[in-house]
BAFI-47417 format. One record per residue (C-alpha): y, z, x. Coordinates in steps of 0.05 Angstrom, whole numbers, plus 5000, padded with zeros to 4 digits. Each point is the difference from the previous one (the first is absolute). Example, Ala and Ser with C-alpha at 12.3 -4.5 7.8 and 13.67 -1.06 7.14 Angstrom:
! residues 2
<atom y="4910" z="5156" x="5246"/>
<atom y="5069" z="4987" x="5027"/>
***
This chain:
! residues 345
<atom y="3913" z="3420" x="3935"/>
<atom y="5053" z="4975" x="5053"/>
<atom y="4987" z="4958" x="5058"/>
<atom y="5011" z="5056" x="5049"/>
<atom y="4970" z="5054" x="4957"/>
<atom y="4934" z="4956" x="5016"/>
<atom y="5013" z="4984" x="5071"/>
<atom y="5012" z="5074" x="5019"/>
<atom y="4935" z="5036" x="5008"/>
<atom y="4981" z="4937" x="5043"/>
<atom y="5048" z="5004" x="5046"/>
<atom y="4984" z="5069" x="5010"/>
<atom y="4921" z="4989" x="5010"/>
<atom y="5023" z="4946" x="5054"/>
<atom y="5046" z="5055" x="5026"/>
<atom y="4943" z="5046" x="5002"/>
<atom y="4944" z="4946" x="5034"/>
<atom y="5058" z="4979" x="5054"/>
<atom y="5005" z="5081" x="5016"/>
<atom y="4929" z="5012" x="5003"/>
<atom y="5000" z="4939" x="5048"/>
<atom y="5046" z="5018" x="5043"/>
<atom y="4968" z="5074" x="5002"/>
<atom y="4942" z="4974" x="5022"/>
<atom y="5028" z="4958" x="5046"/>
<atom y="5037" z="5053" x="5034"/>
<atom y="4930" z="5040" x="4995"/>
<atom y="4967" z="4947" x="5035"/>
<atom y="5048" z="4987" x="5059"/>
<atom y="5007" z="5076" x="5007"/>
<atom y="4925" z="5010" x="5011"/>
<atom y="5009" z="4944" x="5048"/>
<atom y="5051" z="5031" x="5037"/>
<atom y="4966" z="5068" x="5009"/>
<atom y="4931" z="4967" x="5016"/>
<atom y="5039" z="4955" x="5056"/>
<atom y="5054" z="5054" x="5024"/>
<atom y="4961" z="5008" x="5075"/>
<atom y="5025" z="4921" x="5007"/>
<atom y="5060" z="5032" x="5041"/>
<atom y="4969" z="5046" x="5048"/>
<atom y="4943" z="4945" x="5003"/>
<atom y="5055" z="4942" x="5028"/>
<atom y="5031" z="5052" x="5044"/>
<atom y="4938" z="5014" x="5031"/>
<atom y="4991" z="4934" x="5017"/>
<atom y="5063" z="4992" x="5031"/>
<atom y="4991" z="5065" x="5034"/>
<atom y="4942" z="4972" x="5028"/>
<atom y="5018" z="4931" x="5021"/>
<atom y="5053" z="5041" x="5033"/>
<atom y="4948" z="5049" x="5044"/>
<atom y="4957" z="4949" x="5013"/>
<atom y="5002" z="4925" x="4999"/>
<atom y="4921" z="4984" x="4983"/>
<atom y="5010" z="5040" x="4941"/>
<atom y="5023" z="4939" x="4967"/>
<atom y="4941" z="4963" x="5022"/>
<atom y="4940" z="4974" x="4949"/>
<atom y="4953" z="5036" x="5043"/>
<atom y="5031" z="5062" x="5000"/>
<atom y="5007" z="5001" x="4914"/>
<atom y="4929" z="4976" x="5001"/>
<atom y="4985" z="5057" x="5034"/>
<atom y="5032" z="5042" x="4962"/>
<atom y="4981" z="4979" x="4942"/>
<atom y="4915" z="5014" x="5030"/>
<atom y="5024" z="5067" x="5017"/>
<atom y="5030" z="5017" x="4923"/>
<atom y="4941" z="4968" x="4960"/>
<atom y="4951" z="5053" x="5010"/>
<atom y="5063" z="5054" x="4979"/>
<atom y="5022" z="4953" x="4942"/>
<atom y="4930" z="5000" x="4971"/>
<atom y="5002" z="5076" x="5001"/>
<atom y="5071" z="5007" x="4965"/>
<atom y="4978" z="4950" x="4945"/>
<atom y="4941" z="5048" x="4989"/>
<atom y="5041" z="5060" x="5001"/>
<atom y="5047" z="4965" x="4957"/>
<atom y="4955" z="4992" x="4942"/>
<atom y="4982" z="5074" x="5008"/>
<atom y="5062" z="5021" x="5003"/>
<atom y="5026" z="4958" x="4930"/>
<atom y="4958" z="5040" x="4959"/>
<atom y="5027" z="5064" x="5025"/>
<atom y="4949" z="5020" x="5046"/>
<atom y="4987" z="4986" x="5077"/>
<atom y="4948" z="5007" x="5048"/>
<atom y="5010" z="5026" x="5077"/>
<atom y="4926" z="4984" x="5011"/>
<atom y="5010" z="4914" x="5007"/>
<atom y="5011" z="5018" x="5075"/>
<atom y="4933" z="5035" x="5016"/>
<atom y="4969" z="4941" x="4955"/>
<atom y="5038" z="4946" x="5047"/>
<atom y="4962" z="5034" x="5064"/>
<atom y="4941" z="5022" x="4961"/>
<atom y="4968" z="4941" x="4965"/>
<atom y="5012" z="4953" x="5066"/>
<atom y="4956" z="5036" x="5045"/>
<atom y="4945" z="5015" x="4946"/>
<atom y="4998" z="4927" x="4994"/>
<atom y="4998" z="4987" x="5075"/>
<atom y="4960" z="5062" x="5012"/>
<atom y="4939" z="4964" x="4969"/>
<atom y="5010" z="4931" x="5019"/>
<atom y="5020" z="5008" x="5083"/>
<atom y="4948" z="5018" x="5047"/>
<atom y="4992" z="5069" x="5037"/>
<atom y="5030" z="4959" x="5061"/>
<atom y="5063" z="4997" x="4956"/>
<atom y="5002" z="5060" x="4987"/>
<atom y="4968" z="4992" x="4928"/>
<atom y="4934" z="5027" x="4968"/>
<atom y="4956" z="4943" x="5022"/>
<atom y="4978" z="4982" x="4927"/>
<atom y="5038" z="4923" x="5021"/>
<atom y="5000" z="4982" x="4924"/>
<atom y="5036" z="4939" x="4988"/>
<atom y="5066" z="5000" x="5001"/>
<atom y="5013" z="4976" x="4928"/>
<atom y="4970" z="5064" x="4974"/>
<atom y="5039" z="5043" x="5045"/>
<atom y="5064" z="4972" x="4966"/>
<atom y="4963" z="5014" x="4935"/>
<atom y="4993" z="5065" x="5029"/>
<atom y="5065" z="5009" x="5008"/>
<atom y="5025" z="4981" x="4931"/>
<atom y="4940" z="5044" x="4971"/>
<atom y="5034" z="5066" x="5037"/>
<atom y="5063" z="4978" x="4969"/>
<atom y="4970" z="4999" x="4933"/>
<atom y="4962" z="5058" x="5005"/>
<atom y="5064" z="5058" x="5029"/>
<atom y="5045" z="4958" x="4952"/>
<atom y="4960" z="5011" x="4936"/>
<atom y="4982" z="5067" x="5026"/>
<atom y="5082" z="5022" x="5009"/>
<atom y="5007" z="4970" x="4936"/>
<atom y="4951" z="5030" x="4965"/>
<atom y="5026" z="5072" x="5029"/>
<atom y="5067" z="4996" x="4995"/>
<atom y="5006" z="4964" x="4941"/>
<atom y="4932" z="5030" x="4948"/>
<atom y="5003" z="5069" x="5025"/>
<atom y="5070" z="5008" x="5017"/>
<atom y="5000" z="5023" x="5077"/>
<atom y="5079" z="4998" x="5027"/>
<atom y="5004" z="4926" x="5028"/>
<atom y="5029" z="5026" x="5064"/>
<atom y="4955" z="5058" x="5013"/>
<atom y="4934" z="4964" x="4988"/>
<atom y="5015" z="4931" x="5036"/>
<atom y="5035" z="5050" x="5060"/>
<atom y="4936" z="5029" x="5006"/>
<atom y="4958" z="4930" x="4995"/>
<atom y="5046" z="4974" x="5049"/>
<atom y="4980" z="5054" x="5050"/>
<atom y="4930" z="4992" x="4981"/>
<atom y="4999" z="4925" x="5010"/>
<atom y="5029" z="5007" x="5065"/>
<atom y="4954" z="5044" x="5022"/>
<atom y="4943" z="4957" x="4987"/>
<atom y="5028" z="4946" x="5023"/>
<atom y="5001" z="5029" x="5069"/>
<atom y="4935" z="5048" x="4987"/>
<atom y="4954" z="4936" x="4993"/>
<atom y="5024" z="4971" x="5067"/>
<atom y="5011" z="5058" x="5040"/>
<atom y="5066" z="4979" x="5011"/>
<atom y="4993" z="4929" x="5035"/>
<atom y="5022" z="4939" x="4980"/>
<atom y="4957" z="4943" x="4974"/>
<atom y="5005" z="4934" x="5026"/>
<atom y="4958" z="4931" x="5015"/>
<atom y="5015" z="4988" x="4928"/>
<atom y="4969" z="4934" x="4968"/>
<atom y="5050" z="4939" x="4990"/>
<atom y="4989" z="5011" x="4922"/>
<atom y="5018" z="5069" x="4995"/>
<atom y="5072" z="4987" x="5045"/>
<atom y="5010" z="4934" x="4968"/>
<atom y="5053" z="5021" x="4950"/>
<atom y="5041" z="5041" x="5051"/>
<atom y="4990" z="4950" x="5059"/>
<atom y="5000" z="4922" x="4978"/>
<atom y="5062" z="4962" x="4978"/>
<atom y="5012" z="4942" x="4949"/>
<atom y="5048" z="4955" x="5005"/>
<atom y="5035" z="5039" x="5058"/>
<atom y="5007" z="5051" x="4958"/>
<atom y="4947" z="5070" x="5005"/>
<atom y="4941" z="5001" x="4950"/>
<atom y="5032" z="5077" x="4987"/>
<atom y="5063" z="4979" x="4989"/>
<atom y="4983" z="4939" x="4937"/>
<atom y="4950" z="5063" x="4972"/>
<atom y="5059" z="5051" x="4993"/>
<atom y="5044" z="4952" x="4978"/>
<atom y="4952" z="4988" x="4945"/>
<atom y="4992" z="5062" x="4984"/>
<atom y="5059" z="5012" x="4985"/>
<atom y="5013" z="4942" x="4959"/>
<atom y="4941" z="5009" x="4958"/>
<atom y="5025" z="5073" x="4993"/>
<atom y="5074" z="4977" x="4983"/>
<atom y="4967" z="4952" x="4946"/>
<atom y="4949" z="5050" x="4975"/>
<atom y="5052" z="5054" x="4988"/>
<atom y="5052" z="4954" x="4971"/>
<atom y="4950" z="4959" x="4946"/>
<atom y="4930" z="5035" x="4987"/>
<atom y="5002" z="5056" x="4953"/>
<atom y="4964" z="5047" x="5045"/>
<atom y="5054" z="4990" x="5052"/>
<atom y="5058" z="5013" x="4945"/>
<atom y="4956" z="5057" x="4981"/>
<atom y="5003" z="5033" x="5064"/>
<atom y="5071" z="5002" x="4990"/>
<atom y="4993" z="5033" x="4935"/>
<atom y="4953" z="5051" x="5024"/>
<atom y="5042" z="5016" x="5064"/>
<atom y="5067" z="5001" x="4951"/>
<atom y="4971" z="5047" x="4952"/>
<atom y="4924" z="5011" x="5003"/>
<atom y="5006" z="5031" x="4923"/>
<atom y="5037" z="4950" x="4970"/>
<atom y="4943" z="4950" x="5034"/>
<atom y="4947" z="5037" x="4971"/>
<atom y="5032" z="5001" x="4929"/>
<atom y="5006" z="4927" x="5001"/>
<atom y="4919" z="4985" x="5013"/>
<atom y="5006" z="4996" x="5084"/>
<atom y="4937" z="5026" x="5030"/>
<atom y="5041" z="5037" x="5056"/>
<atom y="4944" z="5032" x="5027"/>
<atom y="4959" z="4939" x="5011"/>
<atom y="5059" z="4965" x="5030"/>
<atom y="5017" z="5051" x="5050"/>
<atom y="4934" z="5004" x="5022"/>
<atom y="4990" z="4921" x="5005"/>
<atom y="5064" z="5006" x="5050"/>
<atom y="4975" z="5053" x="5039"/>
<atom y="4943" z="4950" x="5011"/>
<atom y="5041" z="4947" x="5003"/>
<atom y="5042" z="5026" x="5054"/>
<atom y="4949" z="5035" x="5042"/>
<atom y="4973" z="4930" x="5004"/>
<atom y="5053" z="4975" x="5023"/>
<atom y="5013" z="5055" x="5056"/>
<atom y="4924" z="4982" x="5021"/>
<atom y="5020" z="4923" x="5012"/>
<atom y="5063" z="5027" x="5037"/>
<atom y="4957" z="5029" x="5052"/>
<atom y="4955" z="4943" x="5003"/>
<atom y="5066" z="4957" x="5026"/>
<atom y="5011" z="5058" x="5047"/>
<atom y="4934" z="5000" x="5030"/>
<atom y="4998" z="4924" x="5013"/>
<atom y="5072" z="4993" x="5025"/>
<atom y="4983" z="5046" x="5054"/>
<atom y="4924" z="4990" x="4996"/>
<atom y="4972" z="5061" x="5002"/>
<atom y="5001" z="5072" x="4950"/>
<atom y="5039" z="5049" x="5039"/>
<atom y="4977" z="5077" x="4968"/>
<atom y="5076" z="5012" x="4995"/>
<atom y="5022" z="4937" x="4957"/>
<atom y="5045" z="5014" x="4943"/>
<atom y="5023" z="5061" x="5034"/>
<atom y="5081" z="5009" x="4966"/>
<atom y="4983" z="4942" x="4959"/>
<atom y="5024" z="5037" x="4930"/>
<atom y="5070" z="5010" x="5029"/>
<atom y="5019" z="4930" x="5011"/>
<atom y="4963" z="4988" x="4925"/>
<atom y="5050" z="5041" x="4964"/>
<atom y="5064" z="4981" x="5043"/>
<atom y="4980" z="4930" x="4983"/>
<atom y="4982" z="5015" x="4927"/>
<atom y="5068" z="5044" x="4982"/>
<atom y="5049" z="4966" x="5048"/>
<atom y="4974" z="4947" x="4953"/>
<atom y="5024" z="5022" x="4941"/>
<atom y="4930" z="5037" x="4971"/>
<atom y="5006" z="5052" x="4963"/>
<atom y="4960" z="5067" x="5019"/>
<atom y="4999" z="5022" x="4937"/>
<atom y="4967" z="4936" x="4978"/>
<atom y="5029" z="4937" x="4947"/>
<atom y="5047" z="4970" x="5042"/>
<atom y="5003" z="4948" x="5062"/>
<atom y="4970" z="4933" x="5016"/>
<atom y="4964" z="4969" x="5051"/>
<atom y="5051" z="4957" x="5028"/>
<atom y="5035" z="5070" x="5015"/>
<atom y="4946" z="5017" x="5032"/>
<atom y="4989" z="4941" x="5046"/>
<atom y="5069" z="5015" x="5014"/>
<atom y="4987" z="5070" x="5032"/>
<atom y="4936" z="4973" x="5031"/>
<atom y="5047" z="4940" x="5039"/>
<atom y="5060" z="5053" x="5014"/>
<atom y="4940" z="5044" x="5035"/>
<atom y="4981" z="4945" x="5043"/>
<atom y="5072" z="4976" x="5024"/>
<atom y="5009" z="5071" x="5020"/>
<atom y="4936" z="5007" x="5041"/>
<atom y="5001" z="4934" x="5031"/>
<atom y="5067" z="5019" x="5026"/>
<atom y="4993" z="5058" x="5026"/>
<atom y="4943" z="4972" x="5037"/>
<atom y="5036" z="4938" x="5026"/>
<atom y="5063" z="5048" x="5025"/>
<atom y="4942" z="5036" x="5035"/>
<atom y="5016" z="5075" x="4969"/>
<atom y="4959" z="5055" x="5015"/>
<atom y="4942" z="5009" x="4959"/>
<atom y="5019" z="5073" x="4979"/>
<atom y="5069" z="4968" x="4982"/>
<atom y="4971" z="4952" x="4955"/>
<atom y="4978" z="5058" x="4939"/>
<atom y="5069" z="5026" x="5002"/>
<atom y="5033" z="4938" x="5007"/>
<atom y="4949" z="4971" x="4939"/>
<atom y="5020" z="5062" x="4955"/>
<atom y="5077" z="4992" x="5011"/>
<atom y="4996" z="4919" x="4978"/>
<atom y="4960" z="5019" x="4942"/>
<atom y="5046" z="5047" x="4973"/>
<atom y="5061" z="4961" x="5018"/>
<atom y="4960" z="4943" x="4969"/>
<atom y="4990" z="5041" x="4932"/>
<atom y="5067" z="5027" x="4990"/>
<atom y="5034" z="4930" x="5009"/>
<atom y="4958" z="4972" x="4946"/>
<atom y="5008" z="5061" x="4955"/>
<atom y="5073" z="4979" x="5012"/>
<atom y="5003" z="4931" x="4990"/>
<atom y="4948" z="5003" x="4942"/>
<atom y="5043" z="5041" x="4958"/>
<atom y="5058" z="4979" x="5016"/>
<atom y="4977" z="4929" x="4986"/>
<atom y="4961" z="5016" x="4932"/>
***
């Protein structure tokens, strides 16, 4: 056998590793560029804004910000998860009002509005992650085991929710909340908002747990092509409902920031919460139909929400501006990064 008889077949199974390579590569910085396609808009916002206003640029003003997007960040994270496994639930913003004032509902005095129970505080935050648990399992366990239509049913717990919220209080607000209950939505560290290092966690340990633990590349699977997920030995069921769980947690903690940033349960909090959820979660590159996106898109949205409220705030428009103004950005926002992440994958 000749020299270059021998030598052929491994030139082309290095031809073949260097193409996979570069496929992947291109893979890779593709997903990269879709996930980080609201860069643009995000930079000219900024400028926009230094432009408007010249404390925008100021460390106060981003720290301030930043307090008033942790609370919505936490929510989009939750809804995130949902949505990944090709479901969603409309109810996280009832359950970001909702578990809150239960929690201080039993721990303030009637002077504060509350039931006069005054249990400690701890076990009114315990409270509130209990009511979390609770509504999430129970969505879960209805939309998911006996098949309700995820929008009808969490529509109709979202009304629900709401109503109780206000029922229990008659409408008023609660307030001389303890200093443990407000203490993640009111203290700082290091300069820096206890809300703000939480959300930021959050998200990392969600970026991490999607990307490396098998349940998180599971939820992909499921959301992809629940079938196919079932045929290869997922327990899709169990995983969807450990989400909804997951993330109604998650919307319960939101409202806890809430109530201590402002220190007090208003009956109307959360009210239009789930619209700024999914313009943060699609502008961010998740997919509604579930499979697709990653958090770091989703941050993404969540900052590009902020920018745009803090400036229309500093330039002092009109409050019934600011919807309209917020739904023109976000779709201007969403078609750009259509546009640059196709053209650039």
């Amino acid at each position: 056998m000749s020299k270059s008889t021998v030598e052929r077949p491994v030139n082309r199974q290095g031809q073949t590793v260097a193409g996979t390579l570069r496929r992947h590569g291109r893979h890779i910085i593709g997903n990269w560029v879709r996930e980080l396609a609201l860069l643009p808009v995000i930079v000219l916002l900024i400028i926009i804004g230094a432009i408007v206003n010249p404390s925008f640029l100021t460390t106060d003003n981003f720290i301030n910000v930043a307090q008033l997007a942790a609370p919505l960040g936490v929510v989009v994270v939750a809804e995130t998860l949902i949505l990944l496994t090709g479901k969603f639930d409309l109810s996280l913003q009832s359950m970001y009002g909702l578990a809150p004032m239960v929690g201080a509902w039993l721990i303030v005095s009637k002077d504060g509005q509350g039931l006069g129970t005054n249990w400690n505080p701890y076990l009114g935050i315990a409270i509130v992650l209990l009511v979390g648990l609770v509504v999430g399992a129970f969505n879960g366990f209805m939309v998911i085991k006996l098949g309700f239509n995820a929008f009808i049913f969490t529509l109709a717990m979202l009304i629900l929710l709401a109503g109780i919220q206000v029922g229990i209080v008659n409408g008023r607000t609660i307030y001389h909340l303890p200093p443990e209950f407000t203490y993640v939505g009111s203290q700082n560290l290091l300069g820096v908002p206890v809300s703000v290092w939480v959300t930021g966690a959050i998200f990392l340990l969600a970026a991490l747990f999607l990307r490396y633990h098998r349940v998180g590349r599971a939820i992909y699977a499921i959301g992809g092509n629940t079938e196919a997920a079932r045929a290869a030995g997922i327990h899709v069921d169990r995983i969807r409902i450990g989400v909804f769980i997951v993330a109604s947690l998650l919307a319960a903690l939101a409202g806890l920031m809430t109530a201590g940033e402002v220190a007090a349960v208003t009956a109307g909090q959360g009210n239009n919460l789930i619209f700024q959820v999914f313009a943060a979660a699609v502008i961010g590159g998740i997919s509604l139909d579930g499979g697709r996106g990653r958090m770091v898109g989703a941050l993404t949205g969540v900052i590009l929400l902020a920018l745009v409220s803090n400036i229309l705030i500093l330039s002092q428009v009109q409050t019934f501006w600011i919807d309209a103004a917020n739904g023109l950005i976000i779709l201007i926002a969403l078609g750009l990064a259509r546009l640059i992440g196709s053209e650039r994958a």
